[in-house]
ZABA-831439 format. One line per field, with one value per atom (N, C-alpha, C, CB): residue number from 1; atom name; y, x, z. Coordinates in nm, 3 decimals, decimal comma. Each point is the difference from the previous one (the first is absolute). Glycine has a CB too. Layout:
<guvos>
nr	(NUM; ...)
atom	(CA; ...)
yy	(Y; ...)
xx	(X; ...)
zz	(Z; ...)
</guvos>
This chain:
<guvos>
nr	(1; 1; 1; 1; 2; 2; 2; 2; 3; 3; 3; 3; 4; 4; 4; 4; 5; 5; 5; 5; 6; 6; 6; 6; 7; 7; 7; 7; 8; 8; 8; 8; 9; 9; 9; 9; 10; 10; 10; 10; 11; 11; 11; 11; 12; 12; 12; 12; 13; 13; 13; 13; 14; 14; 14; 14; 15; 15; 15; 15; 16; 16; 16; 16; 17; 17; 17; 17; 18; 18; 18; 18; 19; 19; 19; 19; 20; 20; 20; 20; 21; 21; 21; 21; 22; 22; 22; 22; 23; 23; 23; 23; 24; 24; 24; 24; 25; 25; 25; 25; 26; 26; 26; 26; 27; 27; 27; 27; 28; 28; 28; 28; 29; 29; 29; 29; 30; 30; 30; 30; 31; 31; 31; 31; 32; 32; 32; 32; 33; 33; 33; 33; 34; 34; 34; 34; 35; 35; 35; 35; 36; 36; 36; 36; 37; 37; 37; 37; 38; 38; 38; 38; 39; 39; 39; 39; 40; 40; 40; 40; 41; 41; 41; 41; 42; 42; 42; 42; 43; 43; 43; 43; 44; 44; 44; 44; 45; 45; 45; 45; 46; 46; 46; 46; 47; 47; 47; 47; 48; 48; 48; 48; 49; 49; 49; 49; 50; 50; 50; 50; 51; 51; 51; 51; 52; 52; 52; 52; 53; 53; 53; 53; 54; 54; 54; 54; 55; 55; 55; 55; 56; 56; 56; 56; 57; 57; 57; 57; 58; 58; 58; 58; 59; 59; 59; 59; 60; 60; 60; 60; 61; 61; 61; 61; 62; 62; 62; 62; 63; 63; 63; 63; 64; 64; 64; 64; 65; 65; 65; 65; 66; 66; 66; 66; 67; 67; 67; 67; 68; 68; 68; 68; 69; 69; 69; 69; 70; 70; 70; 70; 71; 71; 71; 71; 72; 72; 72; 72; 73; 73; 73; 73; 74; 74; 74; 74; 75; 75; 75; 75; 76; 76; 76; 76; 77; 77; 77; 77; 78; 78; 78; 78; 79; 79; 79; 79; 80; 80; 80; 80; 81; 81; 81; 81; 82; 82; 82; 82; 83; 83; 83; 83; 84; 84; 84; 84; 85; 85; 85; 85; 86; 86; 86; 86; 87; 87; 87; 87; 88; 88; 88; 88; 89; 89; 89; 89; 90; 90; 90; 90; 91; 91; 91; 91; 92; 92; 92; 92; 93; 93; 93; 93; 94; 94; 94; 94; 95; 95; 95; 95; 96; 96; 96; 96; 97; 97; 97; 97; 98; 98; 98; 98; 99; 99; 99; 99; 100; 100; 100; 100; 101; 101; 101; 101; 102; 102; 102; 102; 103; 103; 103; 103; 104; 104; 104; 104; 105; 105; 105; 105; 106; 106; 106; 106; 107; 107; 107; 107; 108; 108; 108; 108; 109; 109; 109; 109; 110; 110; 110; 110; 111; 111; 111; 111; 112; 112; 112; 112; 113; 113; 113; 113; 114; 114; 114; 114; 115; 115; 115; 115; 116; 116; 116; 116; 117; 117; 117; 117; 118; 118; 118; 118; 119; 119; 119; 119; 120; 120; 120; 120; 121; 121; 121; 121; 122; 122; 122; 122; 123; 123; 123; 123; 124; 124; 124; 124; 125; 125; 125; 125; 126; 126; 126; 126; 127; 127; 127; 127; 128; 128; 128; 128; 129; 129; 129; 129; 130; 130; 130; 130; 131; 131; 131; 131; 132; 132; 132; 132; 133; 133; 133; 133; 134; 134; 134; 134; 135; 135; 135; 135; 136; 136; 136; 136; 137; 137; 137; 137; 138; 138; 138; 138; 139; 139; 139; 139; 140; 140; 140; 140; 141; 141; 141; 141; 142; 142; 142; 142; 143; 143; 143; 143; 144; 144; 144; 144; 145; 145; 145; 145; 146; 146; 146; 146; 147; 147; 147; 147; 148; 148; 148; 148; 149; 149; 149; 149; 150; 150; 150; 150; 151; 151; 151; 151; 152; 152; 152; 152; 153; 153; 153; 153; 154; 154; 154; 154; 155; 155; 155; 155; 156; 156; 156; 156; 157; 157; 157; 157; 158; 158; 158; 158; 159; 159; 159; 159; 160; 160; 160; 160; 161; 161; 161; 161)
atom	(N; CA; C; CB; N; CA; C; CB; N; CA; C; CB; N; CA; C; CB; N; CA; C; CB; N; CA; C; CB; N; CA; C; CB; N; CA; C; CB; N; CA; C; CB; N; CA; C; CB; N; CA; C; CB; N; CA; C; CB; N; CA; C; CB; N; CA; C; CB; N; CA; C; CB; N; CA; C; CB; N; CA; C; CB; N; CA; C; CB; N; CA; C; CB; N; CA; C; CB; N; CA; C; CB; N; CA; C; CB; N; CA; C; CB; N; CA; C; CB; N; CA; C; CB; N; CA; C; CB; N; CA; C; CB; N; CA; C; CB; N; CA; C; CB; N; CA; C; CB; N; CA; C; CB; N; CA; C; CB; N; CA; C; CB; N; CA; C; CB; N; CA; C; CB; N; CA; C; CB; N; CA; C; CB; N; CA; C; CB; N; CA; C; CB; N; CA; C; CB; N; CA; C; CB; N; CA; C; CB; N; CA; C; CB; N; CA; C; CB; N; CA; C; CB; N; CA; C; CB; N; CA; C; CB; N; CA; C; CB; N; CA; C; CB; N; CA; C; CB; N; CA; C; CB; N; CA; C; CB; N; CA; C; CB; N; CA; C; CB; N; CA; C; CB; N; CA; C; CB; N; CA; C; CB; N; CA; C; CB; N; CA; C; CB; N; CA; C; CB; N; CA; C; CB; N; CA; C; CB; N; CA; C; CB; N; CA; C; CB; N; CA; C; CB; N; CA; C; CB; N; CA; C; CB; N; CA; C; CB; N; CA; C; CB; N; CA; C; CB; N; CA; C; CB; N; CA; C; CB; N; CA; C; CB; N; CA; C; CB; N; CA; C; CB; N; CA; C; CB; N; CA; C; CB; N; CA; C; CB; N; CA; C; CB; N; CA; C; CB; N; CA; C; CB; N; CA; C; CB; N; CA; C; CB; N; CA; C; CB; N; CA; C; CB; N; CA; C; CB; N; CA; C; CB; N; CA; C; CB; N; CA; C; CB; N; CA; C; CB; N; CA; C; CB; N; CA; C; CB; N; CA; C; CB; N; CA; C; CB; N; CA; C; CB; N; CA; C; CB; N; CA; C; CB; N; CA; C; CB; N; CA; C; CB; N; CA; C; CB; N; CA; C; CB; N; CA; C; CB; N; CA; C; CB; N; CA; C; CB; N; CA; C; CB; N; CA; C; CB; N; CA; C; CB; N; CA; C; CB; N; CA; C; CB; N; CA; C; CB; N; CA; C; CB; N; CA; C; CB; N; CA; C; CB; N; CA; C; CB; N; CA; C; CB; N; CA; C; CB; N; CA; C; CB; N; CA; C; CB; N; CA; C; CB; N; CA; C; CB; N; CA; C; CB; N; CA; C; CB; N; CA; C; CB; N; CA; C; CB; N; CA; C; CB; N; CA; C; CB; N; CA; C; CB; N; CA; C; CB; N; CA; C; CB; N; CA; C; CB; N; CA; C; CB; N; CA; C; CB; N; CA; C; CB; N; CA; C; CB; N; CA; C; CB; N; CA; C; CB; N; CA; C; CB; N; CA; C; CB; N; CA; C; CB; N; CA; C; CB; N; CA; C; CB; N; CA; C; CB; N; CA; C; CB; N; CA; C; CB; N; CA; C; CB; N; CA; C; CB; N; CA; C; CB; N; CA; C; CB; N; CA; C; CB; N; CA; C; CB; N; CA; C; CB; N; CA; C; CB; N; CA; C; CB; N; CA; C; CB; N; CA; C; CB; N; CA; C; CB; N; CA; C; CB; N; CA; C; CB; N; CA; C; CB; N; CA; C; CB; N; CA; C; CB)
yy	(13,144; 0,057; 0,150; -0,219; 0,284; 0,156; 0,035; 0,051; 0,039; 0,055; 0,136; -0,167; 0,172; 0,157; 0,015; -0,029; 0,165; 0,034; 0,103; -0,007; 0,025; 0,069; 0,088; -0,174; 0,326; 0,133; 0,082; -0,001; 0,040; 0,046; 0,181; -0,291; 0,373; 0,120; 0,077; -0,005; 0,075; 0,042; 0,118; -0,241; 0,320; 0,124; -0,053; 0,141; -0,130; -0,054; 0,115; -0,229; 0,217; 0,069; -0,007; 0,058; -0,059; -0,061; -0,144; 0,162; -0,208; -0,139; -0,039; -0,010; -0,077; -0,023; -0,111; 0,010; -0,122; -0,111; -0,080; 0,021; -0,090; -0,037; -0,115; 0,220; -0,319; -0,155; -0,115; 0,070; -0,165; -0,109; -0,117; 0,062; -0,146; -0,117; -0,079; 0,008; -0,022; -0,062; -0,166; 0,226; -0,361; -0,030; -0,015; -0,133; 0,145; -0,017; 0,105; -0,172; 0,289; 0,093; -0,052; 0,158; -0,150; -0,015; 0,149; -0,201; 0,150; 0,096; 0,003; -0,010; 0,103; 0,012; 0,064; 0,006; -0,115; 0,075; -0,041; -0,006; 0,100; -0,044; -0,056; 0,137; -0,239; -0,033; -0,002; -0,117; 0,136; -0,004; -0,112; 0,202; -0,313; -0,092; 0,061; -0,195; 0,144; 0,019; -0,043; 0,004; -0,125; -0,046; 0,081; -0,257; 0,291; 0,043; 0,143; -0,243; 0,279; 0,130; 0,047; 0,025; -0,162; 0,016; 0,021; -0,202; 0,322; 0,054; -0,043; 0,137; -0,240; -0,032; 0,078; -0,154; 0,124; 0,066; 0,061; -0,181; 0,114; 0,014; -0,054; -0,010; 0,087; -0,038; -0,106; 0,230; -0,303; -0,101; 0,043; -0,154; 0,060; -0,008; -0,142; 0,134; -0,062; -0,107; 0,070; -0,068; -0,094; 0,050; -0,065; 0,074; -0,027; -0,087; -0,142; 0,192; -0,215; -0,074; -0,133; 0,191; -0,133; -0,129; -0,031; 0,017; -0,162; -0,044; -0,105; 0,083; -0,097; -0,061; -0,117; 0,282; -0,403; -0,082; 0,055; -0,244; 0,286; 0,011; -0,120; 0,200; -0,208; -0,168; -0,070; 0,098; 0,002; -0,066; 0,001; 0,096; -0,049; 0,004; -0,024; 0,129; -0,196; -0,011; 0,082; -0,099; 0,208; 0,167; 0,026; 0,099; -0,025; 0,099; 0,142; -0,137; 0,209; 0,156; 0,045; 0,050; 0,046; 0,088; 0,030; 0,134; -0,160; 0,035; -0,063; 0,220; -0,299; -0,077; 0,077; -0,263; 0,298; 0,063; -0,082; 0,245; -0,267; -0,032; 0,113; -0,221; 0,276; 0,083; -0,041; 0,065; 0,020; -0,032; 0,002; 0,168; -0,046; 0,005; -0,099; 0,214; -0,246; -0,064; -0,182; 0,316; -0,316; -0,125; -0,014; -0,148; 0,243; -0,032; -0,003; 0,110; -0,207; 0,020; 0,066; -0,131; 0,281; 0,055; 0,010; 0,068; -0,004; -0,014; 0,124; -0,324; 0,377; 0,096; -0,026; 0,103; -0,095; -0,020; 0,137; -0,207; 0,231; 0,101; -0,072; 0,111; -0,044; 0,011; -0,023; 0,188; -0,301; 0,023; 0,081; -0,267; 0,389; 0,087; 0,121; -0,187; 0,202; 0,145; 0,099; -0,107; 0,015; 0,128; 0,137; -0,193; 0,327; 0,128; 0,038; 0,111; 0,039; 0,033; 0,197; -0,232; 0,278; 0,127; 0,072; -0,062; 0,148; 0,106; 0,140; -0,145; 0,211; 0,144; 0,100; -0,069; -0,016; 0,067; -0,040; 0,004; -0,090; -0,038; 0,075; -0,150; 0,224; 0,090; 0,063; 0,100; -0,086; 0,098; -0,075; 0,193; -0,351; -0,080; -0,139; 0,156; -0,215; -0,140; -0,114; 0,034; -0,097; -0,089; -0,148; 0,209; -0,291; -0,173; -0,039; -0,097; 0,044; -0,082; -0,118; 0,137; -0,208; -0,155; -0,013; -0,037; -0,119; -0,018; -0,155; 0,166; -0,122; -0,108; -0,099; 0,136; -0,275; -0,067; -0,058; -0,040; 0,092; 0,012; -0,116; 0,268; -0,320; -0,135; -0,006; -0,123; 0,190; -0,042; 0,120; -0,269; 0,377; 0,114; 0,092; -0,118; 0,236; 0,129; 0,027; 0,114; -0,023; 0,114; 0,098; -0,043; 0,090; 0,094; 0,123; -0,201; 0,139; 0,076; -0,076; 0,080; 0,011; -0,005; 0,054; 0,008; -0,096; -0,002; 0,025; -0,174; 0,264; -0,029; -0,039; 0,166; -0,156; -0,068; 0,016; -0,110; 0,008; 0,007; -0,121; 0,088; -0,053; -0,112; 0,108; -0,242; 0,318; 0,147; 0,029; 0,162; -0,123; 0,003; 0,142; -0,273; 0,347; 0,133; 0,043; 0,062; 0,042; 0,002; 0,174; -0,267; 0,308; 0,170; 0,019; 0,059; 0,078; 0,065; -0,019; 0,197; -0,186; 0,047; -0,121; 0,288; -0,465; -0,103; 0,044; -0,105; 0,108; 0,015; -0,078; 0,120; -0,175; -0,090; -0,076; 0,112; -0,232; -0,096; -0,071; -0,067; 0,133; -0,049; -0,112; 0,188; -0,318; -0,094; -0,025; -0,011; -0,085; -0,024; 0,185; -0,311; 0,360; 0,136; 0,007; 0,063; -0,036; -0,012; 0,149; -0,198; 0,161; 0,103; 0,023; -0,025; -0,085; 0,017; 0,098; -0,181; 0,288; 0,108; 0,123; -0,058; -0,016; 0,067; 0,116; -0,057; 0,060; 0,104; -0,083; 0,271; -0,218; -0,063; 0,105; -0,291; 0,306; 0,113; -0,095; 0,257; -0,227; -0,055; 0,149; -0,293; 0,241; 0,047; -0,090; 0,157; -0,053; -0,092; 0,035; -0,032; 0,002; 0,005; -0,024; -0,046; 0,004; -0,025; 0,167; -0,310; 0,356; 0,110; 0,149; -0,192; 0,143; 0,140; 0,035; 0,105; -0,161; 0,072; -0,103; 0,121; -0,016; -0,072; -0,068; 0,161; -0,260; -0,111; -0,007; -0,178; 0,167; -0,004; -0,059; 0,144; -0,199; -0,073; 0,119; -0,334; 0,368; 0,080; 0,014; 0,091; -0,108; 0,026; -0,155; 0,284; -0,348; -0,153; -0,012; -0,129; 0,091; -0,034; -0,125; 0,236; -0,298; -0,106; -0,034; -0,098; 0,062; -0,029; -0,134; 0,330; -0,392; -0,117; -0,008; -0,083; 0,043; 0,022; -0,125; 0,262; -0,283; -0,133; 0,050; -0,087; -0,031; 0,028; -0,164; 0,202; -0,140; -0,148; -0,073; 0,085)
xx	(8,052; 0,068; -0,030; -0,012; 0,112; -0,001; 0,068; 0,008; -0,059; 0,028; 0,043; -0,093; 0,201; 0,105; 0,056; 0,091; -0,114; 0,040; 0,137; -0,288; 0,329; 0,139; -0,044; 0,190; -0,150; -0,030; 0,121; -0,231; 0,254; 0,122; -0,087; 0,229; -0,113; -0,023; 0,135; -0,225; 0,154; 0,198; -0,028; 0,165; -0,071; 0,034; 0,034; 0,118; -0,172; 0,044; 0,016; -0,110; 0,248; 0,014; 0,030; 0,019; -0,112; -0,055; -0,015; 0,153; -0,210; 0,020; -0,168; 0,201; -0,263; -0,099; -0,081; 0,156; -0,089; 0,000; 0,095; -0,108; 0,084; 0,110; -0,052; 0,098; -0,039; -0,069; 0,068; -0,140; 0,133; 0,066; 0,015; -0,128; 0,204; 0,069; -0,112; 0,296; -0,430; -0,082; 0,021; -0,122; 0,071; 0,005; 0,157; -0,248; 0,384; 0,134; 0,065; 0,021; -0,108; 0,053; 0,026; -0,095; 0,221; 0,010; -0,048; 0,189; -0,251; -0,064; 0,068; -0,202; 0,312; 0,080; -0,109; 0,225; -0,227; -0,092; 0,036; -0,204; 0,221; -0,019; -0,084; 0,080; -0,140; -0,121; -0,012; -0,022; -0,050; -0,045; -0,084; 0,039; -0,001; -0,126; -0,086; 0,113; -0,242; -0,106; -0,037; -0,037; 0,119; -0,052; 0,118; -0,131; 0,231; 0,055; 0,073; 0,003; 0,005; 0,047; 0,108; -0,126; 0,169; 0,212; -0,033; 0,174; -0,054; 0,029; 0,102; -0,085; 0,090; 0,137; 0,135; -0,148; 0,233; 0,114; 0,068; 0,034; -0,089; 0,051; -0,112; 0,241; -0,197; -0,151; 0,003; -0,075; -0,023; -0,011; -0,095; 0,054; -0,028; -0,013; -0,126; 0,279; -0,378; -0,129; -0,022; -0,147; 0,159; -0,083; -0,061; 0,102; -0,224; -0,091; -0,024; 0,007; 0,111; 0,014; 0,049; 0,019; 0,026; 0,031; -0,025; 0,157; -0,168; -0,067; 0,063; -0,136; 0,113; 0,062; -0,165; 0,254; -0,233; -0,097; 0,039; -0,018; -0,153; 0,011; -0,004; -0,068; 0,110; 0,049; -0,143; 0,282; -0,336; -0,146; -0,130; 0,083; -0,088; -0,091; 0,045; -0,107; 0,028; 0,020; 0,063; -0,147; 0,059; 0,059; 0,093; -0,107; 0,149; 0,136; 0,010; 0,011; 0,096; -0,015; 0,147; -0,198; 0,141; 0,145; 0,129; -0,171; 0,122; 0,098; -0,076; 0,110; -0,010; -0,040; 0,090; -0,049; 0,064; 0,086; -0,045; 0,036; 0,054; 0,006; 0,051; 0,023; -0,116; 0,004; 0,147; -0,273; 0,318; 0,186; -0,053; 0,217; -0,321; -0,051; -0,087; 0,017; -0,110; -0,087; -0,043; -0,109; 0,184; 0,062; -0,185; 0,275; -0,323; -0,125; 0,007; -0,111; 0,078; -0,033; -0,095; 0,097; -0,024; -0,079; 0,006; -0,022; -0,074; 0,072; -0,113; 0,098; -0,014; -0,038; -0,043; 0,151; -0,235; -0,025; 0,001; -0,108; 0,132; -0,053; -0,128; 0,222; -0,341; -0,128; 0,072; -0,170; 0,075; 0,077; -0,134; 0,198; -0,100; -0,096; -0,029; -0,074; 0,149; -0,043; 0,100; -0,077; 0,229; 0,102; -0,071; 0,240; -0,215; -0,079; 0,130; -0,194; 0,146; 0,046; 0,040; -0,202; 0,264; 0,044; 0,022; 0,057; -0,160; 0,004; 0,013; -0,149; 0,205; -0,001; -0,140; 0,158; -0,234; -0,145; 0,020; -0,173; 0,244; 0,035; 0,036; 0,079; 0,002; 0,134; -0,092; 0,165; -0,093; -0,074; -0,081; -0,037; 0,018; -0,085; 0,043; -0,159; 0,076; 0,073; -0,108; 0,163; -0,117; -0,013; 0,052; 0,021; -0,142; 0,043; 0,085; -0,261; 0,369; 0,106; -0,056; 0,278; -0,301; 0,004; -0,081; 0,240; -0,334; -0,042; 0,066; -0,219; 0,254; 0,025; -0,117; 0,202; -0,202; -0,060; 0,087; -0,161; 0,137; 0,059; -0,068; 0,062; -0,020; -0,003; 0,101; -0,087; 0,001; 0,146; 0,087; 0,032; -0,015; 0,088; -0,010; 0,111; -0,082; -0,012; 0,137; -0,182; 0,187; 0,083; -0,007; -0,032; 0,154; 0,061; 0,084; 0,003; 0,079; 0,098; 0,001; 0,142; -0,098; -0,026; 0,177; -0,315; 0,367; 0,151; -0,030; 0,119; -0,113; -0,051; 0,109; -0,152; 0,291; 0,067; -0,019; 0,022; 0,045; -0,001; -0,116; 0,289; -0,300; -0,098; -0,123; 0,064; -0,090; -0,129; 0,073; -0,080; -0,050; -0,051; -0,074; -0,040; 0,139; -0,064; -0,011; 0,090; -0,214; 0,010; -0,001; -0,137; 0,181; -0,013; -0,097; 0,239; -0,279; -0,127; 0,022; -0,039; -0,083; 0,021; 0,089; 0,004; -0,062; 0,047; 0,135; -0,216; 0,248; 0,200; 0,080; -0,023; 0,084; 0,066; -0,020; 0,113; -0,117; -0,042; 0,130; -0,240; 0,241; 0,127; -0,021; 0,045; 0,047; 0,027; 0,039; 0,007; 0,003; 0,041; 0,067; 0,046; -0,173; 0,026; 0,055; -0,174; 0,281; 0,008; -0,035; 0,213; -0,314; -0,040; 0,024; -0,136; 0,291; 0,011; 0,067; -0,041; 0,021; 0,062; -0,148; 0,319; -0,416; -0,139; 0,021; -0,056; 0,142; -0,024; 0,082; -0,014; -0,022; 0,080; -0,045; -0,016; 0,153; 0,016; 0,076; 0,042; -0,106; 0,048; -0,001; -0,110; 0,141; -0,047; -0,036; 0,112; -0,256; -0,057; 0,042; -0,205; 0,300; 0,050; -0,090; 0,184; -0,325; -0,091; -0,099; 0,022; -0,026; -0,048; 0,063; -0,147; 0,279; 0,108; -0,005; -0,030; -0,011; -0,036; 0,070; -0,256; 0,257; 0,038; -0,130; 0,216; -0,202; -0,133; 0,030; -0,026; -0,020; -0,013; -0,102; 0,115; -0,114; -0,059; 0,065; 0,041; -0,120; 0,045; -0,083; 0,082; -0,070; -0,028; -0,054; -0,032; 0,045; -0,071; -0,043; 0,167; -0,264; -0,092; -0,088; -0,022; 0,060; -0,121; -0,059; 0,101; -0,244; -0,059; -0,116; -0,011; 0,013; -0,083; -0,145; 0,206; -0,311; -0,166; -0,019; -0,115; 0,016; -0,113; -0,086; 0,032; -0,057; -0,119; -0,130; 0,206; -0,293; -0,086; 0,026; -0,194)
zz	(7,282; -0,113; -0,005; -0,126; 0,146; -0,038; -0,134; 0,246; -0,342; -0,064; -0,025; -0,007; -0,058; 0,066; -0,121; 0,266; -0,336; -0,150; 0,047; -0,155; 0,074; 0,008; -0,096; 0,064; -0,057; -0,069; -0,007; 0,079; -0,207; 0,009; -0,061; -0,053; 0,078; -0,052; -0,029; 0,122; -0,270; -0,011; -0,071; -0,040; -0,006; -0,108; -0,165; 0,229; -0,314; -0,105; -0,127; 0,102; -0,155; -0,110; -0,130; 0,149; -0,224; -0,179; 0,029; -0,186; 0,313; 0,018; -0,080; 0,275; -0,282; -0,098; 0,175; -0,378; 0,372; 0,072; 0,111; -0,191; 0,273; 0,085; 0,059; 0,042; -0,045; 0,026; 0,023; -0,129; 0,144; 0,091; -0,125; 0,279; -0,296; -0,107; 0,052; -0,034; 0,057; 0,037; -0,020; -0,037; 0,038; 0,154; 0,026; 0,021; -0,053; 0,068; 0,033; -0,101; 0,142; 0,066; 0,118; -0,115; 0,221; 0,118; 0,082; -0,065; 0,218; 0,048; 0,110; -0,103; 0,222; 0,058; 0,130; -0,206; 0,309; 0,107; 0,165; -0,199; 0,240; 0,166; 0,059; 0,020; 0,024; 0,075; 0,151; -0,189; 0,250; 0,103; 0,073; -0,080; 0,171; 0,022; 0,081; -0,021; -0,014; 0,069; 0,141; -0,209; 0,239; 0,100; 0,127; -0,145; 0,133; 0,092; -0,028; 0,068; -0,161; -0,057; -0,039; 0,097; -0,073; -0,080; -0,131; 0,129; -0,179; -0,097; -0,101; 0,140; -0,247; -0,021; -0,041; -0,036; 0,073; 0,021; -0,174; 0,265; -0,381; -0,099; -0,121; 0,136; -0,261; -0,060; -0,101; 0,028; -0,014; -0,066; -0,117; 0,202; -0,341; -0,114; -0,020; -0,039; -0,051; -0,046; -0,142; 0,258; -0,343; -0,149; 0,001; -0,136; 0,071; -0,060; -0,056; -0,011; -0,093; -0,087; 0,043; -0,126; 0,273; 0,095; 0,157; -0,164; 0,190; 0,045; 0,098; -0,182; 0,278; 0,105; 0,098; 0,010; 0,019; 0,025; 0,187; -0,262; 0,302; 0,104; 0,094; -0,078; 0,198; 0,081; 0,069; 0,100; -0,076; 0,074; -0,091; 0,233; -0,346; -0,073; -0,136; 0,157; -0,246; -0,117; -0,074; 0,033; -0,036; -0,091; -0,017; 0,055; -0,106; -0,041; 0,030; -0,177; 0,210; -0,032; -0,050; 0,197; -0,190; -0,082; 0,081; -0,130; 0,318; 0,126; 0,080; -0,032; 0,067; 0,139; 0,111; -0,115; 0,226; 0,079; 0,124; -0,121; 0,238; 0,109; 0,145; -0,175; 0,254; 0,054; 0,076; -0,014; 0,039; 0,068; 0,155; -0,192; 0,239; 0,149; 0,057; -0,035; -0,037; 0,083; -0,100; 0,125; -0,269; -0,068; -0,068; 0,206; -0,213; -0,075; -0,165; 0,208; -0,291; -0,103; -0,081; 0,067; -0,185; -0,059; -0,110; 0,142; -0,235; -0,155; -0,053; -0,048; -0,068; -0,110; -0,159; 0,153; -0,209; -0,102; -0,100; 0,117; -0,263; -0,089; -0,030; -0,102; 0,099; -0,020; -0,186; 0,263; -0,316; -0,141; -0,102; 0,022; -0,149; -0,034; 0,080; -0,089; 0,210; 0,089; -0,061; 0,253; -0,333; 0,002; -0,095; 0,015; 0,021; -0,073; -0,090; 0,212; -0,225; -0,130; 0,082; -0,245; 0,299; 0,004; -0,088; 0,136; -0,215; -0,105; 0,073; -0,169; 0,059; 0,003; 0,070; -0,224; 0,186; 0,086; 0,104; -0,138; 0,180; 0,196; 0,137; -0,123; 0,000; 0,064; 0,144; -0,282; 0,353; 0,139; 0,102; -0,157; 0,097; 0,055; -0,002; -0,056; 0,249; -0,041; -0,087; 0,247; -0,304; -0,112; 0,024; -0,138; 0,173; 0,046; -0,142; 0,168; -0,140; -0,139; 0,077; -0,098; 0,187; 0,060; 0,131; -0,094; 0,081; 0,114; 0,072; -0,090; 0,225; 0,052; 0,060; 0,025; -0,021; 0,107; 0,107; -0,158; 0,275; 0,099; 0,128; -0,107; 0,146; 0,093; 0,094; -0,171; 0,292; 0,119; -0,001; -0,054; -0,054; -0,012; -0,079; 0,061; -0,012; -0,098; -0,070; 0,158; -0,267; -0,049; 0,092; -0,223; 0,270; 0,063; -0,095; 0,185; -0,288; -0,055; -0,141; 0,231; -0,377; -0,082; -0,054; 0,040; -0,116; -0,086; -0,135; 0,137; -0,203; -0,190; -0,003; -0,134; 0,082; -0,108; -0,088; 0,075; -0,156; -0,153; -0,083; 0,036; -0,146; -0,058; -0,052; 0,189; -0,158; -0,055; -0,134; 0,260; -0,311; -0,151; -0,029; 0,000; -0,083; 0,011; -0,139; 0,228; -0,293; -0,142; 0,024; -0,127; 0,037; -0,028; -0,100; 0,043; -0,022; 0,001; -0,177; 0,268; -0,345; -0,158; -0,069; 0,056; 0,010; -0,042; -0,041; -0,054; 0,141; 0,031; 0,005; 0,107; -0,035; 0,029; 0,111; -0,114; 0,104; 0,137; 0,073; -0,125; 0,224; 0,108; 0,042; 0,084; -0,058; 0,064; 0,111; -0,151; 0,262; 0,104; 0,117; -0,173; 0,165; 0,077; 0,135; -0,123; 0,154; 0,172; 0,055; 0,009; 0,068; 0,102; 0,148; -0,150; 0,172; 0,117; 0,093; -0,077; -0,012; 0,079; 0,003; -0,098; 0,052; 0,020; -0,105; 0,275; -0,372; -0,149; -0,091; 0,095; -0,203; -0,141; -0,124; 0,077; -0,124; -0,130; -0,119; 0,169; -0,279; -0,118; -0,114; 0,067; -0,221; -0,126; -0,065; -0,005; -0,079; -0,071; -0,175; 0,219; -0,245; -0,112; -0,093; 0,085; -0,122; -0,078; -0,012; 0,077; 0,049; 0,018; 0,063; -0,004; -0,017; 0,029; 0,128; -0,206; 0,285; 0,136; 0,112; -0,087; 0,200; 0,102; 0,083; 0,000; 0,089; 0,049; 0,151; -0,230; 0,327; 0,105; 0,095; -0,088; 0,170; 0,172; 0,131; -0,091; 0,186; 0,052; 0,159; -0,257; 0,374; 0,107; 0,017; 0,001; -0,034; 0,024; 0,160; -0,200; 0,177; 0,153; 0,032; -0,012; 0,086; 0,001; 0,129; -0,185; 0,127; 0,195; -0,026; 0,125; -0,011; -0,009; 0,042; 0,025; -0,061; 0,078; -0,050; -0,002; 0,060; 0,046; -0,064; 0,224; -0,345; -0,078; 0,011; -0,197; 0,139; 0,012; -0,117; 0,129)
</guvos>
């Protein structure tokens, strides 16, 4: 079992907070198997909140995947309780939102989408289902007269213990 957090880093303007619909956020990722190094071709989706019975073992995880190259079985879990919290003191820096447990395969590539939860600065207004899949997002915060912003979005993956 390897463990591999996902870190995002972004530009934020009057943004307060930025965070994930915790546990039914869907998490959009490329994986990579371990045992032979195929990359999958398109990204697959794991939430938390659900759960799939793995075939040779009792357990469950959140992604079971079947290598297409070499037909090995792997699977991904959300570590439950790892998702973070991206504040305004973040900015400039990466910041774990999620840890994976990883079995048989890594994260390669990272999709946000929609489903992020963002609040503005000076208890403002709290945004719903945010899509970040164009790696920025601009609103108004009509509670606080101002315009709100996500901006340069970045994310990278490390191996943590």
């Amino acid at each position: 079992m390897v463990k591999i957090a996902l870190q995002i880093k972004a530009q934020l303007e009057c943004i307060d907070k930025v965070y994930t619909s915790h546990p039914d956020f869907q998490w959009f990722l490329k994986l990579k198997c371990g045992s032979c190094g195929e990359v999958t071709d398109k990204f697959h989706d794991l939430t938390e909140s659900e759960k799939v019975p793995q075939k040779h073992t009792r357990g469950e995880s959140n992604l079971l995947i079947k290598c297409k190259l070499c037909s090995r079985e792997n699977s991904i879990d959300v570590i439950e309780g790892s998702n973070g919290v991206f504040t305004n003191e973040d900015v400039n820096k990466f910041k774990t939102i999620v840890i994976f447990d990883c079995r048989g395969v890594e994260p390669v590539d990272f999709e946000p989408k929609s489903g992020w939860i963002v609040e503005s600065e000076d208890n403002g207004k709290k945004f719903h289902d945010v899509d970040l899949s164009e790696k920025e997002w601009a609103d108004y915060d009509e509670k606080n007269k101002t315009s709100v912003g996500i901006y340069e979005l970045e994310w990278q993956f490390v191996k943590v213990k």
